[in-house]
NUTI-961606 format. One record per residue (C-alpha): x negated, y negated, z. Coordinates in steps of 0.05 Angstrom, whole numbers, plus 5000, padded with zeros to 4 digits. Each point is the difference from the previous one (the first is absolute). Layout:
REM residues N
XYZ
...
This chain:
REM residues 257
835921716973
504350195062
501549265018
502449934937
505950395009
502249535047
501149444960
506950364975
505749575027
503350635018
495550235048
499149345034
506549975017
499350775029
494349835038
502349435025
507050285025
495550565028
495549485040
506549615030
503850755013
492850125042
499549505038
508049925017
498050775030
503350364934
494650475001
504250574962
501449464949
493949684991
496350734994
505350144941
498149434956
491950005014
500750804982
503949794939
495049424982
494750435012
501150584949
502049564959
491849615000
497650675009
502750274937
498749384956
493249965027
499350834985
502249894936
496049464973
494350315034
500350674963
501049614938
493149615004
496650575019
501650424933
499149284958
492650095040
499050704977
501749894938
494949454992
494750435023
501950554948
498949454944
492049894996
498149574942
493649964990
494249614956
494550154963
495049555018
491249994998
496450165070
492850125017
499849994927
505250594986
505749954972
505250235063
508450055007
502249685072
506249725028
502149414972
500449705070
492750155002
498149564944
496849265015
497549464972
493450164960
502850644977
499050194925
506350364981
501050444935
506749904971
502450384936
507550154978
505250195048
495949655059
502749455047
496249435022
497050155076
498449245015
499549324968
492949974962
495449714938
500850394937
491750324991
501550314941
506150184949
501250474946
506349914967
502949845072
507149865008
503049875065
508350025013
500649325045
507849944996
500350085080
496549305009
500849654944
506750334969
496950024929
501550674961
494650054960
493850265028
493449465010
494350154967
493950005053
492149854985
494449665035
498849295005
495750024940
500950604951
494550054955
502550604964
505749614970
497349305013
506049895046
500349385063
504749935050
505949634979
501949395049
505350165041
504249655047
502350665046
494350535016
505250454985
498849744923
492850144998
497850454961
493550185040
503250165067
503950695007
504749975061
503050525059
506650344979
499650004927
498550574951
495250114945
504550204933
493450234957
491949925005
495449975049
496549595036
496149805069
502649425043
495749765065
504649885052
500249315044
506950055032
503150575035
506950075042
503749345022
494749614957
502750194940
504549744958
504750545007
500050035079
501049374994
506650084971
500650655052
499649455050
504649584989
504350664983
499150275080
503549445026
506950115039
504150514968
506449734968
506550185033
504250574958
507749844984
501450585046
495349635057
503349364992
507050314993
498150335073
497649415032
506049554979
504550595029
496550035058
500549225017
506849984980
501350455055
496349585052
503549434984
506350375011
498750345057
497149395033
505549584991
504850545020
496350125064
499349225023
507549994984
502350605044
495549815052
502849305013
506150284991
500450525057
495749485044
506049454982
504250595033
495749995055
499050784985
492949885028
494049864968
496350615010
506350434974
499949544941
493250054988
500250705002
506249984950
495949604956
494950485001
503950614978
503249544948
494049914975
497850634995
506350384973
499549434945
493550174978
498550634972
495250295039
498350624951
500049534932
491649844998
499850835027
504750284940
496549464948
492550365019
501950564994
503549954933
494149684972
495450575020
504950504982
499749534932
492850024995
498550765019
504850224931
497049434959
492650375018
């Protein structure tokens, strides 16, 4: 998370004007702009820090639970503690712990629009229903089958017990969760930033090769044009813009809460 801060054009050019003023002896300089860089990772890092800790207590506020048959008793634990082999009791208002074979329906309609985008609950009984003489229909998804219940959906009405086989990334939903975890796509404001930030690199990079073969052409020395570069290059970038950015985003985030 830190090192990620310092992919910001911005703040490559800082710390690389603060790695040239150090080692051309510009201590004063070159303490400046890593103290500026500095609060300015701190803060970010602070700040994202404090925000994943109250997503994480939030999570652990939120226990859902299931209702499920042990040591032959009929006992609520954490979802997370269901697994495959489990007989869960579902009735109206429930949501589906896990991925599992329908054992037996009553009535039992299950909400599936989150997998298969169909508004109109699915009807839900055991491969062979003697009670109303019902098979499984063929189907070419197992989100179609009628016997199978499935993580993430909802029962609308009845009841009914479903024997899990898949839990977590085995399911069809975490599946989809999976694939959903992948890199996190870049906001307008992000992308906006970034194109900002390489603008002024080019910029400032082409302004500093030009001064500095400028004053060397004048034979003003290349150490006193390297140092002139290096000031240039520094009063052109602005050294408090990833700084004032972090903070306005927290300041953002704190009223938002």
């Amino acid at each position: 998370m830190v090192l990620s801060y310092f992919k910001s054009p911005l703040v490559i050019i800082l710390v690389f004007a603060g790695a040239i003023s150090a080692v051309v002896d510009q201590l004063v300089n070159a303490a400046i702009i890593f103290f500026v860089v500095g609060m300015s990772v701190i803060l970010g890092f602070y700040q994202e820090a404090k925000a994943e800790n109250a997503a994480a207590m939030l999570r652990a506020r939120i226990r859902t639970t299931a209702s499920v048959r042990r040591d032959g008793q009929r006992v609520e634990i954490p979802v997370s503690d269901v697994v495959p082999g489990d007989l869960v009791y579902l009735s109206a208002g429930d949501l589906v712990p896990a991925d599992g074979k329908v054992f037996s329906a009553k009535d039992l309609f299950v909400d599936q629009a989150a997998l298969t985008g169909e508004s109109f609950p699915a009807e839900k009984y055991p491969a062979w229903d003697v009670a109303t003489n019902n098979s499984v229909k063929e189907a070419k998804e197992d989100t179609d089958r009628t016997d199978l219940a499935f993580m993430g959906t909802s029962v609308v009405s009845g009841t009914g017990i479903v024997s899990i086989t898949k839990t977590g990334p085995s399911t069809a939903y975490g599946g989809i969760a999976k694939q959903l975890l992948g890199k996190v796509p870049e906001t307008e404001f992000d992308k906006g930033l970034r194109r900002f930030g390489y603008l002024i690199m080019q910029v400032t990079f082409l302004l500093v090769v030009f001064v500095f073969f400028v004053n060397a052409l004048f034979r003003h020395g290349i150490l006193t044009s390297l140092l002139f570069s290096i000031a240039l290059a520094v009063g052109l970038t602005p050294e408090l813009l990833p700084m004032i950015v972090t903070i306005n985003l927290a300041t953002g985030d704190g009223h938002g809460g």
